[in-house]
mmCIF file as gemmi writes it, N, C-alpha and C atoms, coordinates in Angstrom:
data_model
loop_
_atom_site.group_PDB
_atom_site.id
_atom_site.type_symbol
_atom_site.label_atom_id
_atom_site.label_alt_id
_atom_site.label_comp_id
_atom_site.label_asym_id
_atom_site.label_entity_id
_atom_site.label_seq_id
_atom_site.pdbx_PDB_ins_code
_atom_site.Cartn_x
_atom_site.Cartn_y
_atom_site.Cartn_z
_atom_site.occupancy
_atom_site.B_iso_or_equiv
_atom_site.pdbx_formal_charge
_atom_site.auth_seq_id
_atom_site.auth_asym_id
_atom_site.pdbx_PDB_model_num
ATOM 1 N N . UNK Axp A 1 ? -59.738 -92.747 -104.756 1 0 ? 1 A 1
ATOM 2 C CA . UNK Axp A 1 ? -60.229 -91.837 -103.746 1 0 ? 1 A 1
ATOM 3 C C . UNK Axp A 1 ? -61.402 -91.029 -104.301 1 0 ? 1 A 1
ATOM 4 N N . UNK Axp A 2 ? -61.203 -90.471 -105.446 1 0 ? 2 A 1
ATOM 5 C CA . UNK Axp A 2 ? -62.373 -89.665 -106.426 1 0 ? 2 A 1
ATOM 6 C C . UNK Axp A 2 ? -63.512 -90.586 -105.858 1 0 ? 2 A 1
ATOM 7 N N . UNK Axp A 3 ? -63.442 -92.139 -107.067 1 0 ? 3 A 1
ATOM 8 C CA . UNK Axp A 3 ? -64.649 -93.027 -106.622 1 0 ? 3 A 1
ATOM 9 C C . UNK Axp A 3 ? -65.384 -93.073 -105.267 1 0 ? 3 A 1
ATOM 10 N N . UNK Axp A 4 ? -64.473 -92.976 -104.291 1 0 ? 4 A 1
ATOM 11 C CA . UNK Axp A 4 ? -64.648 -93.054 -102.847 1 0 ? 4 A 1
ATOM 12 C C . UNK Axp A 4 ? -65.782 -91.836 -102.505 1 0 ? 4 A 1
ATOM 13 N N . UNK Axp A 5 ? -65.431 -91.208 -103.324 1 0 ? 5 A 1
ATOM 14 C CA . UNK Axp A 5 ? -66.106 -89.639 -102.77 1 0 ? 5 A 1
ATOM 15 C C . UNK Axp A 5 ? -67.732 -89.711 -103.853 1 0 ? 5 A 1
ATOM 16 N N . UNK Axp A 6 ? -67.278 -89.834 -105.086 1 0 ? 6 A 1
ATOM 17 C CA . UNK Axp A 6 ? -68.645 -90.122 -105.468 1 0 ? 6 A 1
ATOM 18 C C . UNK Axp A 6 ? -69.736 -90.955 -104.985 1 0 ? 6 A 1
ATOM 19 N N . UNK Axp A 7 ? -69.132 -92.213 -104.683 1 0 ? 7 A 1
ATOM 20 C CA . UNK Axp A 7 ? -69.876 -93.215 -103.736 1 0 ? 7 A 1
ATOM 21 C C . UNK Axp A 7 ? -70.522 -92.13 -102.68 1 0 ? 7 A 1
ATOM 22 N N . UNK Axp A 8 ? -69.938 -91.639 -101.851 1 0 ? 8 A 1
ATOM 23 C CA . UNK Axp A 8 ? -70.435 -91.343 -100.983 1 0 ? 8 A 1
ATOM 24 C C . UNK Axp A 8 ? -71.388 -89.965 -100.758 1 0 ? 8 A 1
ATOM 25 N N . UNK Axp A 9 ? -71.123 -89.332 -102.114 1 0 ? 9 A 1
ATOM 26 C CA . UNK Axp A 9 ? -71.869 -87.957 -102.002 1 0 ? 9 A 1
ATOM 27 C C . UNK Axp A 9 ? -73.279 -88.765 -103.21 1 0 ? 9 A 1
ATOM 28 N N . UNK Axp A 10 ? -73.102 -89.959 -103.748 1 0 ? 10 A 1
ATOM 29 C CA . UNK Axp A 10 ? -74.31 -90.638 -104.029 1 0 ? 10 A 1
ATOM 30 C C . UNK Axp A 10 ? -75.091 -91.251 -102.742 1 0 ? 10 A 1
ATOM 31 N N . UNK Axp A 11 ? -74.491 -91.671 -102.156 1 0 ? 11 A 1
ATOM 32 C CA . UNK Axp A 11 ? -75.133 -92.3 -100.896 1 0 ? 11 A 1
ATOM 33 C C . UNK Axp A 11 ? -76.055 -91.526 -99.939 1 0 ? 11 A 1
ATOM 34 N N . UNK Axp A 12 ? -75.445 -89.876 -99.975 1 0 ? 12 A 1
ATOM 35 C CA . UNK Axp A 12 ? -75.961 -88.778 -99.157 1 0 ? 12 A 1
ATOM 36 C C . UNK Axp A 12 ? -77.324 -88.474 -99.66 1 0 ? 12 A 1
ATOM 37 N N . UNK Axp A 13 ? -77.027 -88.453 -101.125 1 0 ? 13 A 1
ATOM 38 C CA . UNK Axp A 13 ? -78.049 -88.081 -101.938 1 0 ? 13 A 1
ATOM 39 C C . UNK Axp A 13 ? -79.416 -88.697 -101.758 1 0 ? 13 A 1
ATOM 40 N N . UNK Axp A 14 ? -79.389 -90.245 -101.777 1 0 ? 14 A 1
ATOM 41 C CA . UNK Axp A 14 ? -80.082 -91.501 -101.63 1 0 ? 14 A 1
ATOM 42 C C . UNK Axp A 14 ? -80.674 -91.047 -100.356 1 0 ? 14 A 1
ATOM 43 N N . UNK Axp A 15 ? -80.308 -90.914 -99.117 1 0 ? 15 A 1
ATOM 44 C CA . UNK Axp A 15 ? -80.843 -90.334 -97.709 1 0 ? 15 A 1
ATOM 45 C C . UNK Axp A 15 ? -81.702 -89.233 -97.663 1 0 ? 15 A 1
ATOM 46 N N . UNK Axp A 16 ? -80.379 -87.979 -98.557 1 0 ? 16 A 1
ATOM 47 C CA . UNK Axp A 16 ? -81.736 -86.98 -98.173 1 0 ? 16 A 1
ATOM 48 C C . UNK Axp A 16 ? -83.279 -87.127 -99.054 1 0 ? 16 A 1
ATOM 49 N N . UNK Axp A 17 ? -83.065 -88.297 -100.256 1 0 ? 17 A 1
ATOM 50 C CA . UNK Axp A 17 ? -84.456 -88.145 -101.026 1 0 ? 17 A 1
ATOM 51 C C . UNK Axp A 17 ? -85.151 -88.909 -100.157 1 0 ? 17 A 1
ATOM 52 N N . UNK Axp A 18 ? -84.764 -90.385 -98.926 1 0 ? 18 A 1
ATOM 53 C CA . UNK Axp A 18 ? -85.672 -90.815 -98.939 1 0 ? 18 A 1
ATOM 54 C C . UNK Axp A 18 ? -86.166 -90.1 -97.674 1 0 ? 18 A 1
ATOM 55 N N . UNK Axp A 19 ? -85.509 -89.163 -96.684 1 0 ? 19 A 1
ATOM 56 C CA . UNK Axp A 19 ? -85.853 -88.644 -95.524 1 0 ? 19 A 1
ATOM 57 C C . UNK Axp A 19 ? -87.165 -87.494 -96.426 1 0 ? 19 A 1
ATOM 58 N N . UNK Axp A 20 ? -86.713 -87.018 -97.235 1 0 ? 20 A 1
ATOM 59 C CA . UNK Axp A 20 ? -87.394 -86.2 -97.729 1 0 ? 20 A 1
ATOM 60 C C . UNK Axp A 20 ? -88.914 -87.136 -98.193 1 0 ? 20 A 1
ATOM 61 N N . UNK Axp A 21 ? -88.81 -87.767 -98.724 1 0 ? 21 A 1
ATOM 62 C CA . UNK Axp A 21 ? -90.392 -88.977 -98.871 1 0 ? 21 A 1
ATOM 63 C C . UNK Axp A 21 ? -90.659 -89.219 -97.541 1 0 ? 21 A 1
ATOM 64 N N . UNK Axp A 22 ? -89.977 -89.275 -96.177 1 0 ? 22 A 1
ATOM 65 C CA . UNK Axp A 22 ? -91.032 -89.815 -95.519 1 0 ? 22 A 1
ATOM 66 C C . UNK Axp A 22 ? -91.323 -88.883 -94.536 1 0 ? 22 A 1
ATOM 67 N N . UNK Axp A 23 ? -90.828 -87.419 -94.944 1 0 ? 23 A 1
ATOM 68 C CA . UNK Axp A 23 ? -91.786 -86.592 -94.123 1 0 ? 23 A 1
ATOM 69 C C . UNK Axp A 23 ? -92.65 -85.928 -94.644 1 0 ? 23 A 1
ATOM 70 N N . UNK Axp A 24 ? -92.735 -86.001 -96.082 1 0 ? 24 A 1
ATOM 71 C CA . UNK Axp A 24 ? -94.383 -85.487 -96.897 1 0 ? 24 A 1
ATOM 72 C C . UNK Axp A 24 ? -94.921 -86.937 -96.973 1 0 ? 24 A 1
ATOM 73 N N . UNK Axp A 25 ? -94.964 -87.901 -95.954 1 0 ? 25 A 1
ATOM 74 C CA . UNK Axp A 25 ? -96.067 -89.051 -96.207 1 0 ? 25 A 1
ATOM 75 C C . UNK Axp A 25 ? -97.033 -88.785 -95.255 1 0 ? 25 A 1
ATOM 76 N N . UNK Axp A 26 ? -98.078 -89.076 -95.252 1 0 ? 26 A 1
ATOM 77 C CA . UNK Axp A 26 ? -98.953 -89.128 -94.689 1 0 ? 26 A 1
ATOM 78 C C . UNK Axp A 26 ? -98.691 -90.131 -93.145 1 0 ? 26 A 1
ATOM 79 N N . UNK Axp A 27 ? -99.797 -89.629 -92.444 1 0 ? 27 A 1
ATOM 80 C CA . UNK Axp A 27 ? -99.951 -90.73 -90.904 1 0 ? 27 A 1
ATOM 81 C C . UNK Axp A 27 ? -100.14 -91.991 -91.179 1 0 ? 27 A 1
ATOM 82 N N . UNK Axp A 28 ? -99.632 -93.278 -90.531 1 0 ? 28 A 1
ATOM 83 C CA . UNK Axp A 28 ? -100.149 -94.147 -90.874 1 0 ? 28 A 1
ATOM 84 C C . UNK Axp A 28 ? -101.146 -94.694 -89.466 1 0 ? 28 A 1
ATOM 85 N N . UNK Axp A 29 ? -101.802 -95.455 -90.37 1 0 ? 29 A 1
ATOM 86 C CA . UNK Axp A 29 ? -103.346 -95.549 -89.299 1 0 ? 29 A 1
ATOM 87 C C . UNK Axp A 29 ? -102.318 -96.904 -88.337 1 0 ? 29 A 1
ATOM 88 N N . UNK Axp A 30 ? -103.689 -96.935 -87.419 1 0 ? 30 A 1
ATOM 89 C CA . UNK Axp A 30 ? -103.179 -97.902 -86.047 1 0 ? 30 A 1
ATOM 90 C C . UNK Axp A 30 ? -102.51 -98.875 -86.518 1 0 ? 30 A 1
ATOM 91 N N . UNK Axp A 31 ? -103.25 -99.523 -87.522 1 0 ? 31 A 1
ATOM 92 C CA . UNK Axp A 31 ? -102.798 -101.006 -87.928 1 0 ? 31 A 1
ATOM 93 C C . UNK Axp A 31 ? -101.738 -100.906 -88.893 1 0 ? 31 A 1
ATOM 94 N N . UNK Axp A 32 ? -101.298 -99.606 -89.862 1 0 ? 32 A 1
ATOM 95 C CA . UNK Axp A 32 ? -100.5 -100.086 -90.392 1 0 ? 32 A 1
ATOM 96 C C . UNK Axp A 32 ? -98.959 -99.577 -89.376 1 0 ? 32 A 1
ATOM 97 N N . UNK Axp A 33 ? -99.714 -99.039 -88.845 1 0 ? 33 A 1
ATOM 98 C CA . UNK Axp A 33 ? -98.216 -98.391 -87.529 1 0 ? 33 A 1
ATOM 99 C C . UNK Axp A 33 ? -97.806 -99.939 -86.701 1 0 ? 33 A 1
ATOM 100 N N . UNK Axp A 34 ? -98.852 -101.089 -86.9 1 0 ? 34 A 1
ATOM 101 C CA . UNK Axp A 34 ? -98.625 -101.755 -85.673 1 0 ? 34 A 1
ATOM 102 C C . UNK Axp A 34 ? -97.325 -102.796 -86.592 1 0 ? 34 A 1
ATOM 103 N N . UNK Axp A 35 ? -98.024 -102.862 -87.969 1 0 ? 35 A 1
ATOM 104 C CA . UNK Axp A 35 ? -97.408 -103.734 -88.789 1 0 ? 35 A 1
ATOM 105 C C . UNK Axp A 35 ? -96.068 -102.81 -88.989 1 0 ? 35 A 1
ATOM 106 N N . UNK Axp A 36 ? -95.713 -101.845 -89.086 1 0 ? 36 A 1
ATOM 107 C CA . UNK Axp A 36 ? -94.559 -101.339 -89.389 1 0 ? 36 A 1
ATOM 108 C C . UNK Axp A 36 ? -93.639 -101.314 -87.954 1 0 ? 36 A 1
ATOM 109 N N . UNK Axp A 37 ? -94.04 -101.311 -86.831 1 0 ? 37 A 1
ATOM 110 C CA . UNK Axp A 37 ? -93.683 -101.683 -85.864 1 0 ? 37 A 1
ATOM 111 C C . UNK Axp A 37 ? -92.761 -102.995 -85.295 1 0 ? 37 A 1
ATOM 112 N N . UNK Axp A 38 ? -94.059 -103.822 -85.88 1 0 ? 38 A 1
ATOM 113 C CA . UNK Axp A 38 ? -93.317 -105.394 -86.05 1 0 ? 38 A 1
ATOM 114 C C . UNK Axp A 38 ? -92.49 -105.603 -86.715 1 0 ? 38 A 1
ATOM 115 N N . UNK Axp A 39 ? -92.315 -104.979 -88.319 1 0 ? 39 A 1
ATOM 116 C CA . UNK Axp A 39 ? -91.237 -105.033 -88.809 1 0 ? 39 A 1
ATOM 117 C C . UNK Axp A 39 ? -89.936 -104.731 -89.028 1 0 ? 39 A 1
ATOM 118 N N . UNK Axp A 40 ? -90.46 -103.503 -87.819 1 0 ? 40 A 1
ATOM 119 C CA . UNK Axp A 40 ? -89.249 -103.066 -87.542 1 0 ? 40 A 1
ATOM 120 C C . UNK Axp A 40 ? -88.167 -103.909 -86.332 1 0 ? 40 A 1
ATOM 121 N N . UNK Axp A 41 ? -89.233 -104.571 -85.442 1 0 ? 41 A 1
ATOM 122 C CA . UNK Axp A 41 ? -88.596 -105.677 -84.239 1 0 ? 41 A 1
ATOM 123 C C . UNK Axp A 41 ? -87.953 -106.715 -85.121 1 0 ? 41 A 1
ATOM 124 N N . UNK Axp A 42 ? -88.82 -107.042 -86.213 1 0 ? 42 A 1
ATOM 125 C CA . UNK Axp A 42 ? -88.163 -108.781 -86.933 1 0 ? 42 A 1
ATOM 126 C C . UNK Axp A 42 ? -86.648 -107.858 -86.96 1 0 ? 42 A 1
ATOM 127 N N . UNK Axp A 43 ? -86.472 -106.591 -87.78 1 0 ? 43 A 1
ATOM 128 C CA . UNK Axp A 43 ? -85.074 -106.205 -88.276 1 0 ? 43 A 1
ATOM 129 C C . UNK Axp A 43 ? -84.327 -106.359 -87.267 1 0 ? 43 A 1
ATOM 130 N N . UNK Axp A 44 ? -84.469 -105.675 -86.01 1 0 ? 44 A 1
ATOM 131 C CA . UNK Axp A 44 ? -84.036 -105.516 -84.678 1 0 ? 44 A 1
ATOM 132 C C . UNK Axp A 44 ? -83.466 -106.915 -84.303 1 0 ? 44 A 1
ATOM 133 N N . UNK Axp A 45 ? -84.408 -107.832 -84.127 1 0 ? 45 A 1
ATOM 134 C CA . UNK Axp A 45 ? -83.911 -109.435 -83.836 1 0 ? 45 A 1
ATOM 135 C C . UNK Axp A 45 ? -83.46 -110.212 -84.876 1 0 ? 45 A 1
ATOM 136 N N . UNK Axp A 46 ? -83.119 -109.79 -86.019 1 0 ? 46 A 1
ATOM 137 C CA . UNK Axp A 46 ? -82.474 -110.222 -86.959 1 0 ? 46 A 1
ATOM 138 C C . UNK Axp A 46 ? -81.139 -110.092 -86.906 1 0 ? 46 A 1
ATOM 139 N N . UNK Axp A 47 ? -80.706 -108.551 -86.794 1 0 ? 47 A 1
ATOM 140 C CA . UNK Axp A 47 ? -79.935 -107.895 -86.477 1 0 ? 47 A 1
ATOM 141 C C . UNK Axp A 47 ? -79.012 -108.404 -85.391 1 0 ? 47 A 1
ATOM 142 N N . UNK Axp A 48 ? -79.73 -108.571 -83.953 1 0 ? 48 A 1
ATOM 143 C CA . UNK Axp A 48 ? -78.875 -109.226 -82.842 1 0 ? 48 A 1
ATOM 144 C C . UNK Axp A 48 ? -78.524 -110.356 -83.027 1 0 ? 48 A 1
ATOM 145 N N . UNK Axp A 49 ? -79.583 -111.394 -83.316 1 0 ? 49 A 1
ATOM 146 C CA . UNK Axp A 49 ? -79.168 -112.822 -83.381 1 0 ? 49 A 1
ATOM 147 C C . UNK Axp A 49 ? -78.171 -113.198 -84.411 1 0 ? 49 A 1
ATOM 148 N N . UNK Axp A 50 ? -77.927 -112.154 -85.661 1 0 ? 50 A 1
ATOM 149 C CA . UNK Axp A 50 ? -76.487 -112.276 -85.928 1 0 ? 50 A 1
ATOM 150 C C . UNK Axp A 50 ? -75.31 -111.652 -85.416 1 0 ? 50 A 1
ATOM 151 N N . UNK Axp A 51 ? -75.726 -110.64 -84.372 1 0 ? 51 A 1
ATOM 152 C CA . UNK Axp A 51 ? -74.269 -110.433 -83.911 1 0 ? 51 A 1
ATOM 153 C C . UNK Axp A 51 ? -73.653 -111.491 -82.726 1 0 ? 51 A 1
ATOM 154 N N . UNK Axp A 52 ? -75.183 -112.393 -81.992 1 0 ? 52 A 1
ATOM 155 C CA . UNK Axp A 52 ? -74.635 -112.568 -81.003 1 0 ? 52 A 1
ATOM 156 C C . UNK Axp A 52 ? -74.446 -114.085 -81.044 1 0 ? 52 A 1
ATOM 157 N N . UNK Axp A 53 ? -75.187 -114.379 -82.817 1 0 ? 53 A 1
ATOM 158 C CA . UNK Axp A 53 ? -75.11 -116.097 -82.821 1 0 ? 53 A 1
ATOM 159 C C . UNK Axp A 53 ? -73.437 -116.906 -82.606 1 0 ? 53 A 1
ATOM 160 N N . UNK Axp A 54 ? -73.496 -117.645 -83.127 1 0 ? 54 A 1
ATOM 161 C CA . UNK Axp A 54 ? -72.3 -118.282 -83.382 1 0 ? 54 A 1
ATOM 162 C C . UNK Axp A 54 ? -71.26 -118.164 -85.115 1 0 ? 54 A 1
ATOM 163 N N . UNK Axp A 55 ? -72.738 -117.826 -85.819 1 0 ? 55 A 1
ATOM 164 C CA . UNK Axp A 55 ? -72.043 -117.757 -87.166 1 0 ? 55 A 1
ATOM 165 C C . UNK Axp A 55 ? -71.605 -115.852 -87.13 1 0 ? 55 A 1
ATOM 166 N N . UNK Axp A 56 ? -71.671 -115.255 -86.705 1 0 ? 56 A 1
ATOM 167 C CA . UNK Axp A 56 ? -71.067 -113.417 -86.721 1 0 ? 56 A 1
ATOM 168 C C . UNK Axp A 56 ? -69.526 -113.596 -86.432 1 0 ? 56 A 1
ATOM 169 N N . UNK Axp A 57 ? -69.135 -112.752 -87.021 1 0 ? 57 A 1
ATOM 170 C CA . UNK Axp A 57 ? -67.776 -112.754 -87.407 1 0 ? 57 A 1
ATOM 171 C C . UNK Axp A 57 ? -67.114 -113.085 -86.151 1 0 ? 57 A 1
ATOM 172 N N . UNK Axp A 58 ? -67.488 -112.427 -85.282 1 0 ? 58 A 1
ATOM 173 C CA . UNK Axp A 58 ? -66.395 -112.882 -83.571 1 0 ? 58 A 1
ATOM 174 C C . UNK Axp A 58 ? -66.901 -113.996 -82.885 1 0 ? 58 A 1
ATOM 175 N N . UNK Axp A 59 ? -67.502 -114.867 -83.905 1 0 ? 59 A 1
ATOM 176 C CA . UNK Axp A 59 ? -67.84 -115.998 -83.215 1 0 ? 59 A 1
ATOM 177 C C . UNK Axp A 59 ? -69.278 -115.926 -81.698 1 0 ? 59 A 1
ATOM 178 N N . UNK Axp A 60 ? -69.839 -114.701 -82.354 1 0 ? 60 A 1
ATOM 179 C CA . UNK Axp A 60 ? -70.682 -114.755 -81.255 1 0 ? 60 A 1
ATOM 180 C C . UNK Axp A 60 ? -70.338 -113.853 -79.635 1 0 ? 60 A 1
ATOM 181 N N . UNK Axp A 61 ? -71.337 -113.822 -79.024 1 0 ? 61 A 1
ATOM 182 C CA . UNK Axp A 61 ? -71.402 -112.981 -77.973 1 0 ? 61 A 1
ATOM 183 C C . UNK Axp A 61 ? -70.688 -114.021 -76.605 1 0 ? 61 A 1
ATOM 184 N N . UNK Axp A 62 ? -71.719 -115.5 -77.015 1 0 ? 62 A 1
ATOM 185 C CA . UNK Axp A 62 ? -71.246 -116.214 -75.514 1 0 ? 62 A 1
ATOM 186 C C . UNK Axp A 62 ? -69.75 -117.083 -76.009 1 0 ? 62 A 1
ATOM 187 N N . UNK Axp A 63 ? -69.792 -117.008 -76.876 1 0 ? 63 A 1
ATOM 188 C CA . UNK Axp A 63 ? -67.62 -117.484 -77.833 1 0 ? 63 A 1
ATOM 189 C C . UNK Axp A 63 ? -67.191 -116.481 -76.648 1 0 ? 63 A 1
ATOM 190 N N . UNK Axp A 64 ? -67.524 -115.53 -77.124 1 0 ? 64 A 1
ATOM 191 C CA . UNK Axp A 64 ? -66.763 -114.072 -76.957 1 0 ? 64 A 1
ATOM 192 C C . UNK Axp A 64 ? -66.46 -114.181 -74.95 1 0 ? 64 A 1
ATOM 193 N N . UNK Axp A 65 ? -67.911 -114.568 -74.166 1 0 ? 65 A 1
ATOM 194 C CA . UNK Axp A 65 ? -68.067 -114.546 -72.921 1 0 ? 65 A 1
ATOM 195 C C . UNK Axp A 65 ? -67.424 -115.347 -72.062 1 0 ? 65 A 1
ATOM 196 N N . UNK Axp A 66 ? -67.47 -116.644 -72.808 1 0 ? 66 A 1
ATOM 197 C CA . UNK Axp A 66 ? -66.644 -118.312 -72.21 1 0 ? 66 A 1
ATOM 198 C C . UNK Axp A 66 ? -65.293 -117.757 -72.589 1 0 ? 66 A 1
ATOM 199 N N . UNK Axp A 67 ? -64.61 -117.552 -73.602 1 0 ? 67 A 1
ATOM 200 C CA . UNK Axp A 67 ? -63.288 -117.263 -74.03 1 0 ? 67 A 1
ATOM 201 C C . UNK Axp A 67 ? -63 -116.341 -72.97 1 0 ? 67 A 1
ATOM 202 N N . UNK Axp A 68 ? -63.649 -115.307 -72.739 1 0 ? 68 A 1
ATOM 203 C CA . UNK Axp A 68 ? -62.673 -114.068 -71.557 1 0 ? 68 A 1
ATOM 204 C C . UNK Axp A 68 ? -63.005 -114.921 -70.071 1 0 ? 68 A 1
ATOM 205 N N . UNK Axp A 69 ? -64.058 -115.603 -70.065 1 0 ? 69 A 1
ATOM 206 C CA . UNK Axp A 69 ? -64.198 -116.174 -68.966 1 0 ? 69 A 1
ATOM 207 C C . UNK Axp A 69 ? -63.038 -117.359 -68.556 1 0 ? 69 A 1
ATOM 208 N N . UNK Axp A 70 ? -62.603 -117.95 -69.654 1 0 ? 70 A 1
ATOM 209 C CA . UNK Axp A 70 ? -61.253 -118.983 -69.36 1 0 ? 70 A 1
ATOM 210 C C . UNK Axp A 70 ? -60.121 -118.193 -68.69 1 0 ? 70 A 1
ATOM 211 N N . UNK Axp A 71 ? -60.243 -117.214 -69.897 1 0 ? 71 A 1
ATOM 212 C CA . UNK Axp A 71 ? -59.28 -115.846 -69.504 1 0 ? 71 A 1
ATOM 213 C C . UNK Axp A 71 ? -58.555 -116.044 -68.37 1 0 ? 71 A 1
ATOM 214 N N . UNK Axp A 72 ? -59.798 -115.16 -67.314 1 0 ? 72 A 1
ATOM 215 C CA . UNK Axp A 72 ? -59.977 -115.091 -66.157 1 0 ? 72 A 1
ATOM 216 C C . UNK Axp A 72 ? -59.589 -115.884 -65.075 1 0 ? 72 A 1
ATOM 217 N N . UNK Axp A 73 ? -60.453 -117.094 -65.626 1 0 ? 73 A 1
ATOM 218 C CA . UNK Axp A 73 ? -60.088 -118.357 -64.418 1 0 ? 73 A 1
ATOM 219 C C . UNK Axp A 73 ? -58.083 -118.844 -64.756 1 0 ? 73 A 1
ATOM 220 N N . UNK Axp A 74 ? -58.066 -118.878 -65.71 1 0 ? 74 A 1
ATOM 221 C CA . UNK Axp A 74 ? -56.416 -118.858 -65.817 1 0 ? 74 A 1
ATOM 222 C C . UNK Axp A 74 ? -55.688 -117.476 -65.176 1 0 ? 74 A 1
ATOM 223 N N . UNK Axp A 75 ? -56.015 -116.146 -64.877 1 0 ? 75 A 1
ATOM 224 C CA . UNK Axp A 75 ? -55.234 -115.19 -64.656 1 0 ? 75 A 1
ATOM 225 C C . UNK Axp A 75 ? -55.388 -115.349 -62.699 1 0 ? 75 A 1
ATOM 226 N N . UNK Axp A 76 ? -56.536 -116.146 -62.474 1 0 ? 76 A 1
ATOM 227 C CA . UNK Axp A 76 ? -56.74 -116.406 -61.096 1 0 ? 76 A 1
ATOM 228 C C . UNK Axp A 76 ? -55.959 -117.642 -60.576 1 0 ? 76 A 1
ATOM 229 N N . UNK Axp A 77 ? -55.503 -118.457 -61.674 1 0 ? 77 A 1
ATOM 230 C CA . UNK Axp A 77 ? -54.642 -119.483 -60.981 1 0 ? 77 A 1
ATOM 231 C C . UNK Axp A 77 ? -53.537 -119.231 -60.898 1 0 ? 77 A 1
ATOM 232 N N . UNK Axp A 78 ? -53.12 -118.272 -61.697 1 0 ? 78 A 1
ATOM 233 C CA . UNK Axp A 78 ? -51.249 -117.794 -61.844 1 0 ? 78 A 1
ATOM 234 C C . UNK Axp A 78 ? -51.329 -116.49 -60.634 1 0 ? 78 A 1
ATOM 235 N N . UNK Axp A 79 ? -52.257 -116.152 -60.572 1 0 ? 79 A 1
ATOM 236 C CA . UNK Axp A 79 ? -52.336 -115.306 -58.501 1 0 ? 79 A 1
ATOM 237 C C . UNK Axp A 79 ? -52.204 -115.818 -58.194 1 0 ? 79 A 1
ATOM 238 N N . UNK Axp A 80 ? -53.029 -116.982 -57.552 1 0 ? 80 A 1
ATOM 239 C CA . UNK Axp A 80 ? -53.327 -118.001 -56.369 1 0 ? 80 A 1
ATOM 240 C C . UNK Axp A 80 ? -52.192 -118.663 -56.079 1 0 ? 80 A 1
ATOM 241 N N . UNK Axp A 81 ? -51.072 -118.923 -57.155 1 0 ? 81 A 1
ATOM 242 C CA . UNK Axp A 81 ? -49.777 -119.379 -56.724 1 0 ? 81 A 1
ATOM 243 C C . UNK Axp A 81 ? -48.359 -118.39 -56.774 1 0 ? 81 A 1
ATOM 244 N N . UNK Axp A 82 ? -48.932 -117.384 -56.639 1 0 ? 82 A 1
ATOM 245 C CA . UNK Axp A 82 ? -47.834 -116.234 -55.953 1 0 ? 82 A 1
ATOM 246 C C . UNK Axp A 82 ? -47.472 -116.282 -54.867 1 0 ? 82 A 1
C-alpha cells in the first residue's frame, strides 16, 4: 500500500512539472499548432480504433452491438410466444 502511494504521489509530481512546462512555453506559430493538432487526431483515432476494433479487450464495439442485438431478437421470440 506504502508503494501504492509513492507511485502515485510520483505520478502527481510528473503532472504538475509537465503542466508547469507547458504554461511557461511559448505560442506556437500556425504551422506548428496545425502539426500538433494532427497529432493530436492520429492519438484520438488510435485511441478509438482500439477500443472499437475487434482486437480491444471486449471484443470490440460492433462484437459488443451484434451480441446485444441477438440478445434482443431472442428476448422478442420468447414474447411473441406468450
Amino acid at each position: 500500500m506504502l508503494q501504492r502511494h509513492i507511485s502515485l504521489s510520483s505520478a502527481m509530481h510528473d503532472i504538475d512539472l509537465v503542466v508547469e512546462k507547458g504554461q511557461a512555453a511559448t505560442e506556437l506559430s500556425a504551422t506548428e499548432q496545425k502539426q500538433a493538432d494532427l497529432a493530436n487526431l492520429e492519438l484520438l483515432v488510435s485511441r478509438i480504433a482500439d477500443q472499437v476494433g475487434p482486437k480491444s479487450d471486449g471484443g470490440g464495439t460492433l462484437k459488443q452491438i451484434k451480441e446485444f442485438n441477438a440478445f434482443l431478437e431472442r428476448t422478442a421470440g420468447v414474447l411473441e410466444h406468450r
